[in-house]
C-alpha positions as CSV (number, residue, x, y, z in Angstrom):
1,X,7.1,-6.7,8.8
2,X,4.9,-9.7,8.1
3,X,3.2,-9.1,11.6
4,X,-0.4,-11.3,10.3
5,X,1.6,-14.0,8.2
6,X,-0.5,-16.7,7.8
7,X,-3.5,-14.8,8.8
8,X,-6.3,-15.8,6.1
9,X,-8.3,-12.1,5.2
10,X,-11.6,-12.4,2.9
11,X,-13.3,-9.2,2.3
12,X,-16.8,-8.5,0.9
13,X,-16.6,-4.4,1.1
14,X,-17.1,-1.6,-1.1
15,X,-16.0,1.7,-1.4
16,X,-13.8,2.9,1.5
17,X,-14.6,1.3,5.2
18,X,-14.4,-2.3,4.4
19,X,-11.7,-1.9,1.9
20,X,-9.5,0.4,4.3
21,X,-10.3,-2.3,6.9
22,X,-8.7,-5.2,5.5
23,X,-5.8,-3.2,3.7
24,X,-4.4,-2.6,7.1
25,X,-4.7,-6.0,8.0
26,X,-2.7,-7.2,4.6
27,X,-0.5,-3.7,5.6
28,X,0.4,-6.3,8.8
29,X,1.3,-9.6,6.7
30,X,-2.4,-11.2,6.1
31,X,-3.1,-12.8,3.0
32,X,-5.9,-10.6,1.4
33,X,-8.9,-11.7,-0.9
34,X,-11.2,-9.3,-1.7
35,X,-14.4,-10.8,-3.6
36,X,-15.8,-8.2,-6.2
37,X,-19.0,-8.5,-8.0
38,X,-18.7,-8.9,-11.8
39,X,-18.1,-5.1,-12.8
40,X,-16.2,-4.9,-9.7
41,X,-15.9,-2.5,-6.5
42,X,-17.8,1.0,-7.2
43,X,-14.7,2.5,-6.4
44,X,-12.9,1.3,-9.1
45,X,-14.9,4.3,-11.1
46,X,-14.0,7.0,-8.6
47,X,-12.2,9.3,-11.0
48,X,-10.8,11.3,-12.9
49,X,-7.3,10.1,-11.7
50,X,-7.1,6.9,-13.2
51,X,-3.8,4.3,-12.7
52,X,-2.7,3.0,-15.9
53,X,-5.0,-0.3,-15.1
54,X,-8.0,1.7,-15.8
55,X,-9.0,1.4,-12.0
56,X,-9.3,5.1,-10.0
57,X,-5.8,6.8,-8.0
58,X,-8.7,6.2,-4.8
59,X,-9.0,3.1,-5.4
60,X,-5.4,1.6,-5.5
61,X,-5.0,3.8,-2.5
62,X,-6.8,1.0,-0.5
63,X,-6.7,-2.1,-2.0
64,X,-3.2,-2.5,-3.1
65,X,-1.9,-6.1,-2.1
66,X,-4.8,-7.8,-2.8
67,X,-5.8,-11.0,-4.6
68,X,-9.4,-10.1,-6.7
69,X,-12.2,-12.8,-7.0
70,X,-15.2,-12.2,-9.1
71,X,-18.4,-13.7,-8.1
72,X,-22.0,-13.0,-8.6
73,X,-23.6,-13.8,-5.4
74,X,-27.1,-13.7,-7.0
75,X,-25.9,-17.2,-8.4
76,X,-26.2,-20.3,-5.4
77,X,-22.9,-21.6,-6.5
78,X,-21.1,-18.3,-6.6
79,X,-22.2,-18.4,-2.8
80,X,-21.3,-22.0,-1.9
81,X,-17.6,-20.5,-3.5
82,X,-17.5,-17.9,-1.1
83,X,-18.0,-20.7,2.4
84,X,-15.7,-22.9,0.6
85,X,-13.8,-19.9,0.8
86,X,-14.6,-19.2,4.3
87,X,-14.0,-22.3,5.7
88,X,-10.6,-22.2,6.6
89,X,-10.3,-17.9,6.7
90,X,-9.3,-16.1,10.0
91,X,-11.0,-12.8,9.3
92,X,-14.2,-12.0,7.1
93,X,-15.4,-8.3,6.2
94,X,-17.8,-7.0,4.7
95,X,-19.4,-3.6,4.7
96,X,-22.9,-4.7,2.5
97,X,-26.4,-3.2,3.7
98,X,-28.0,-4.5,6.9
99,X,-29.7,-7.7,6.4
100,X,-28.0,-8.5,2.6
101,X,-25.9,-10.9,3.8
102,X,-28.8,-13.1,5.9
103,X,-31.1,-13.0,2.8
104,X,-27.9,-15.1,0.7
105,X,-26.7,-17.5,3.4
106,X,-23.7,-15.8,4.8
107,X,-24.8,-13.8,7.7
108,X,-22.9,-13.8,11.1
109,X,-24.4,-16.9,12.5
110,X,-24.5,-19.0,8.8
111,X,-20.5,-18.4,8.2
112,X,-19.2,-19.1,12.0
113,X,-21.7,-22.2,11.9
114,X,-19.5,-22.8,9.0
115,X,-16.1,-21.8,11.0
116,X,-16.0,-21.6,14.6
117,X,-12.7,-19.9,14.5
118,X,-14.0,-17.0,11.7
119,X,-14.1,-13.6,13.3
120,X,-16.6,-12.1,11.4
121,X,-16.5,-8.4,11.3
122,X,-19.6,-6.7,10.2
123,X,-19.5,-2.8,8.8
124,X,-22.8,-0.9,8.4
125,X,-23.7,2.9,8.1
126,X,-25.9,3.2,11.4
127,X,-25.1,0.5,13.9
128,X,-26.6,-3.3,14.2
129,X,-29.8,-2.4,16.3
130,X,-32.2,0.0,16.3
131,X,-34.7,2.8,14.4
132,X,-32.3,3.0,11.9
133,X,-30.7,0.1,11.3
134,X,-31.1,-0.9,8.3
135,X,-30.7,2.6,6.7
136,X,-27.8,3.3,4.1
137,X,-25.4,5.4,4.3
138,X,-22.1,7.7,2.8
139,X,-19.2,9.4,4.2
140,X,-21.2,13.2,4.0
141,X,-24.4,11.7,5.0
142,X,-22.7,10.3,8.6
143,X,-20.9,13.1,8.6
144,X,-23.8,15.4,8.8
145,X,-26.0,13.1,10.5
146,X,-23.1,12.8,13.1
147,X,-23.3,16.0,13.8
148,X,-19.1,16.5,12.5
149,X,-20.3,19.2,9.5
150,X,-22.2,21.5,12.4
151,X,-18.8,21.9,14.0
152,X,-16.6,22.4,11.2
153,X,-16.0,25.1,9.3
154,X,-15.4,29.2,10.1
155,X,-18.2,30.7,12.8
156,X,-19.1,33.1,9.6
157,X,-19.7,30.6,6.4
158,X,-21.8,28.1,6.4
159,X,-20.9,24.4,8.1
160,X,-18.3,22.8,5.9
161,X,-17.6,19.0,5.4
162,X,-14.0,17.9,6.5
163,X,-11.9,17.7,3.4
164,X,-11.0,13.8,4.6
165,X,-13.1,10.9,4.5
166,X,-12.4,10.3,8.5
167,X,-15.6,8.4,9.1
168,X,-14.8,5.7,6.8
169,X,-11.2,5.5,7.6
170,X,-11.7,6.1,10.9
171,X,-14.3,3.0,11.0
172,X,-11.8,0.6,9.1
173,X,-9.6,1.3,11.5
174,X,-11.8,0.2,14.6
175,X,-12.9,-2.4,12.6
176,X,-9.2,-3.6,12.2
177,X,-8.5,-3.2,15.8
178,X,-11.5,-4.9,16.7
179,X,-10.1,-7.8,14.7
180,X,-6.7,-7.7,16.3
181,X,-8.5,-7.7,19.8
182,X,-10.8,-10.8,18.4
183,X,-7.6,-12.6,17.0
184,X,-6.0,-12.6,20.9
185,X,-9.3,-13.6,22.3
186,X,-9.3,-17.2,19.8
187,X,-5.7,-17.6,20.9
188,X,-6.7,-17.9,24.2
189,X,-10.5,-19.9,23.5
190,X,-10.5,-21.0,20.0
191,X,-13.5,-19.3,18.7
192,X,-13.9,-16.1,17.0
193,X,-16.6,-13.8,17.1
194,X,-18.7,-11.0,15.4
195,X,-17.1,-7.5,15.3
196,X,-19.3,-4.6,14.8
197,X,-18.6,-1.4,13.7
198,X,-20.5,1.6,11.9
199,X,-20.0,4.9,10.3
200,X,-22.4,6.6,13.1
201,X,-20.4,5.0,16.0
202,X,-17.3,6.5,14.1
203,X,-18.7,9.9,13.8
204,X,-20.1,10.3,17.3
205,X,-16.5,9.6,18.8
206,X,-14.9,12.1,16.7
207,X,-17.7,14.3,18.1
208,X,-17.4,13.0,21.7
209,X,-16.2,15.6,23.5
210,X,-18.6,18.3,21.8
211,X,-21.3,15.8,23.4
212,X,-19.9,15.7,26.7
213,X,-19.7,19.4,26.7
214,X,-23.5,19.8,25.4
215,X,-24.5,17.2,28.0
216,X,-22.3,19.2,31.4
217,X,-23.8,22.3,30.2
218,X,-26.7,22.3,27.6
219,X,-24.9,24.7,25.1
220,X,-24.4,23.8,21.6
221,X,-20.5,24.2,20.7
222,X,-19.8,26.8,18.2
223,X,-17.4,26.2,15.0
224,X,-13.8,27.5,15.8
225,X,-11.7,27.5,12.6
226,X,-9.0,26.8,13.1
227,X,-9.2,27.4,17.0
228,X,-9.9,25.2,19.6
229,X,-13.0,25.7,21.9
230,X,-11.1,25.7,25.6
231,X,-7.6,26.6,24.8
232,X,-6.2,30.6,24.0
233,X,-4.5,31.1,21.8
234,X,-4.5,28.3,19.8
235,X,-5.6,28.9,16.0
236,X,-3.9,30.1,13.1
237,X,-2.7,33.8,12.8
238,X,-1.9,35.5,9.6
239,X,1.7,36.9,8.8
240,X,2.7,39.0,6.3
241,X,2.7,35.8,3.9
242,X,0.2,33.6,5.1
243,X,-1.2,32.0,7.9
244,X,1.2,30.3,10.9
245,X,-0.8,27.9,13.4
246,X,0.3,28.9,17.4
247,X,-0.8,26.6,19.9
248,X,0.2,28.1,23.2
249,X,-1.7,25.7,24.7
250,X,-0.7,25.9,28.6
251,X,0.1,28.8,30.8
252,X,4.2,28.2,30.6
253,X,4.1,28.4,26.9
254,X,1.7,31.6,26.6
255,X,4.5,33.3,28.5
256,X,7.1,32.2,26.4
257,X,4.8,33.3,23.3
258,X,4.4,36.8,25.0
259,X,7.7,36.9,25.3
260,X,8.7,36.2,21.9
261,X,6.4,38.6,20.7
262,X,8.0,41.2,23.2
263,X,5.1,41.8,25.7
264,X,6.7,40.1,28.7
265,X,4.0,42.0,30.8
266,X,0.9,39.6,29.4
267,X,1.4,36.7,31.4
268,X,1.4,38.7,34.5
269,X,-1.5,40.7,33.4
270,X,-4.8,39.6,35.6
271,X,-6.9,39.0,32.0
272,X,-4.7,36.3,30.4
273,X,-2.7,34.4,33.8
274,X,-3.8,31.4,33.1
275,X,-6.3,29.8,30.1
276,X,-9.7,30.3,32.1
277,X,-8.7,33.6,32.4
278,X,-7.6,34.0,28.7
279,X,-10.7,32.7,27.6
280,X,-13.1,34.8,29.3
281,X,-10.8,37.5,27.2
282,X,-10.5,35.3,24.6
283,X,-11.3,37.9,22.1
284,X,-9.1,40.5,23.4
285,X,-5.9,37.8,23.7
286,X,-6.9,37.1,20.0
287,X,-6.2,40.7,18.7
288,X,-3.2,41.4,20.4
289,X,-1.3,38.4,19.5
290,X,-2.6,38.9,15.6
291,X,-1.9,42.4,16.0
292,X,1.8,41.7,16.5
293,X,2.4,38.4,13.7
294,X,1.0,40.3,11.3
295,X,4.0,42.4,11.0
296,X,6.3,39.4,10.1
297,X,7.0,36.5,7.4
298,X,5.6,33.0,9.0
299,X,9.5,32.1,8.7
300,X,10.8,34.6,10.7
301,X,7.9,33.7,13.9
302,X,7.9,30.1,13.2
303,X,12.0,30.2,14.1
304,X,11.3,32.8,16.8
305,X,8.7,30.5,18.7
306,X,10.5,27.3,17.7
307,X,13.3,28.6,19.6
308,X,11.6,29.0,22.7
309,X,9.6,25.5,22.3
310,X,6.5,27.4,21.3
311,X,4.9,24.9,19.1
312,X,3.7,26.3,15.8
313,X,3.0,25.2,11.8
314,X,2.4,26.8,9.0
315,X,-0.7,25.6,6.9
316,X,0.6,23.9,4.1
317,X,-0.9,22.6,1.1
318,X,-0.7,18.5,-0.2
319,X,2.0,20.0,-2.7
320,X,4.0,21.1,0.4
321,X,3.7,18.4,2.2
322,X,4.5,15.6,-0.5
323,X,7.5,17.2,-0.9
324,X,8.3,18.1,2.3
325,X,12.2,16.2,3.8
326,X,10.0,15.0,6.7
327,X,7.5,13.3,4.6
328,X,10.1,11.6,2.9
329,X,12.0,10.9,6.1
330,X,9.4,8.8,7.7
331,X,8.5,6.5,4.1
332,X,5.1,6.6,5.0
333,X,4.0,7.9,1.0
334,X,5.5,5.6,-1.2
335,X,5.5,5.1,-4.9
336,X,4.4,2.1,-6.5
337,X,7.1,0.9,-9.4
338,X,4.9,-1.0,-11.7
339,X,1.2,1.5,-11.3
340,X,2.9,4.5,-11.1
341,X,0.7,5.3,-8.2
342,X,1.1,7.1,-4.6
343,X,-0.1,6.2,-1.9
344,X,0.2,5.7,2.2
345,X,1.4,2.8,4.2
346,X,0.5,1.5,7.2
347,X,1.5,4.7,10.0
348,X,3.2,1.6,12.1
349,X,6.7,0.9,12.5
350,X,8.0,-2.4,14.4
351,X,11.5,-2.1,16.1
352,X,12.1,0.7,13.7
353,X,11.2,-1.0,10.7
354,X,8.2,0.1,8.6
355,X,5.0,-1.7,8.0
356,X,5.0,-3.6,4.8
357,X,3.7,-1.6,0.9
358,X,1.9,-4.7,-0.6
359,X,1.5,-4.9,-4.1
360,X,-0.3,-2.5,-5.9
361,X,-4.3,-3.0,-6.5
362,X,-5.3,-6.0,-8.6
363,X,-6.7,-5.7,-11.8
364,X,-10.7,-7.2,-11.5
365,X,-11.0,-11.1,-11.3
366,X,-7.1,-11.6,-11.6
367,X,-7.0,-14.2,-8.9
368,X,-10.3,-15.5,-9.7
369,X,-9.2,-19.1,-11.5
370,X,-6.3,-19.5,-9.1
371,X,-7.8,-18.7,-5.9
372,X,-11.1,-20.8,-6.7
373,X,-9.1,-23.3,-8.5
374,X,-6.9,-24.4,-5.2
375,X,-9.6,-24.1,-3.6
376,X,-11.6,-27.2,-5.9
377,X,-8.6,-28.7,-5.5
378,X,-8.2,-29.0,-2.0
């Protein structure tokens, strides 16, 4: 579903946010080329896995359907190859250190001088104003600095780090959508415009509504596992054979959970009627409910609840779900025939058809005669 054909995508980016960025927008039909310096995107070392290319699993994970340009922009005409290439491009990212791309000519306002039309999306760690600006920075960093790590994890171990990098994926993807948005804005006045986006703007909306909470009552939120901070019972119990998530998470489906787990007489009980009263007894709710699951498989409750419309899931692990039939129902993790390698596709579907798997990753500097070659030429 060529959604972006003919949309013209060049992409400066390292690593993960810049690289995730414009794979979603080649995901949607746009023509891809992602400029690497000579030795090539970091990520291209992240391993062990390697594809059979040399290049890491992570890094064909987001950069499959690409055309790879090498150029040294410490060289003048490596940059005067880069505006030619600009010229006539739809959508530039880039995801280098504040104030990089000023010092070699193609900052914001140099490039759109260039091309009106160019929506120029900029990526950076902290945001494009103030104290820290200009400061660096990595998934864990942002995620800690965000203040994600301090809510993650079980109340008695220390903080954890989420096992997903959702800061820089999560910040591709706004900076995707924010070049959708910008695309329907030049339909409409012919000029594009810069898109910012960072990593701590990322992180503090996956922490928003601990924030909100901190701000109405001056508490700092406590880490819940796997439960949820204003909902009982909703966390993961442990069975006889490992642990089954229950999220009764309204006062019609506690009653059908009490049900099921034959206490009919806790949802009329005065401690547990409805969820503010649950969780002011939150503790007590807790240890009933476990004391009952644990005295079956997660099976034999999972088809109980399910029954009732109790939503529930056991916590699997990535072996379980690759091969689960609804993973392979939906086509979103998809093989690559000529790398070998597996990876996602866009989550989108368009009148029931799935989003496009582009080629797998380049190898470096591939397209680097015949991109730059046309381009002389033209």
């Amino acid at each position: 579903m060529a959604m972006l054909d003919g949309i013209k995508v060049i992409e400066l980016g390292q690593n993960l946010a810049g690289p995730y960025a414009s794979q979603i927008l080649g995901d949607l039909g746009a023509a891809v080329i992602k400029i690497e310096k000579p030795g090539g995107d970091d990520a291209r070392g992240w391993g062990p896995p390697f594809a059979k290319d040399g290049a890491s699993i992570a890094f064909h994970t987001i950069n499959r359907g690409k055309s790879s340009v090498v150029l040294d922009l410490s060289r003048a005409e490596d940059v005067v190859a880069l505006k030619a290439l600009v010229k006539d491009a739809d959508i530039f990212v880039h995801n280098m250190r504040p104030g990089a791309p000023d010092k070699i000519g193609i900052g914001p306002s140099q490039l759109r001088a260039l091309n009106p039309r160019l929506i120029y999306c900029d990526i950076s760690a902290f945001g494009h104003k103030g104290p820290l600006e200009g400061k660096p920075g990595y998934e864990p960093l942002l995620q800690a600095f965000g203040g994600l790590v301090s809510v993650n994890g079980d109340p008695s171990s220390p903080p954890a780090r989420m096992g997903a990098s959702v800061i820089d994926f999560g910040t591709g993807m706004w900076t995707a959508l924010g070049a959708l948005a910008a695309l329907q804005q030049r339909a409409r006045t012919g000029q594009g415009c810069v898109v910012n986006t960072s990593l701590f703007e990322t992180a503090l909306g996956w922490v928003g509504s601990h924030i909100a909470t901190f701000a109405a009552t001056g508490k700092l939120p406590e880490r819940q596992s796997t439960g949820h901070a204003s909902l009982t019972p909703y966390q993961a119990f442990h069975t006889t054979n490992g642990p089954l998530v229950i999220t009764a998470g309204n006062d019609r489906l506690f009653a059908k959970l009490a049900q099921v787990l034959g206490h009919r007489e806790w949802a009329n009980d005065p401690r547990f009627v409805t969820n503010r009263d649950r969780m002011a007894h939150r503790a007590t709710v807790i240890a009933m409910v476990q004391e009952v699951i644990q005295t079956d498989t997660k099976e034999a409750w999972a088809e109980k609840l399910e029954a009732v419309g109790v939503p529930c899931a056991p916590i699997n692990d990535i072996a379980e779900v690759h091969d689960h039939a609804q993973t392979a129902a939906i086509g979103v993790i998809q093989q690559d025939a000529g790398s070998g390698v597996t990876s996602w596709v866009a989550p989108l579907s368009f009148d029931g058809k799935r989003a496009a798997y582009g080629a797998a990753a380049p190898m470096l500097g591939a397209d680097t005669q015949s991109v730059l070659g046309k381009k002389a030429a033209e």
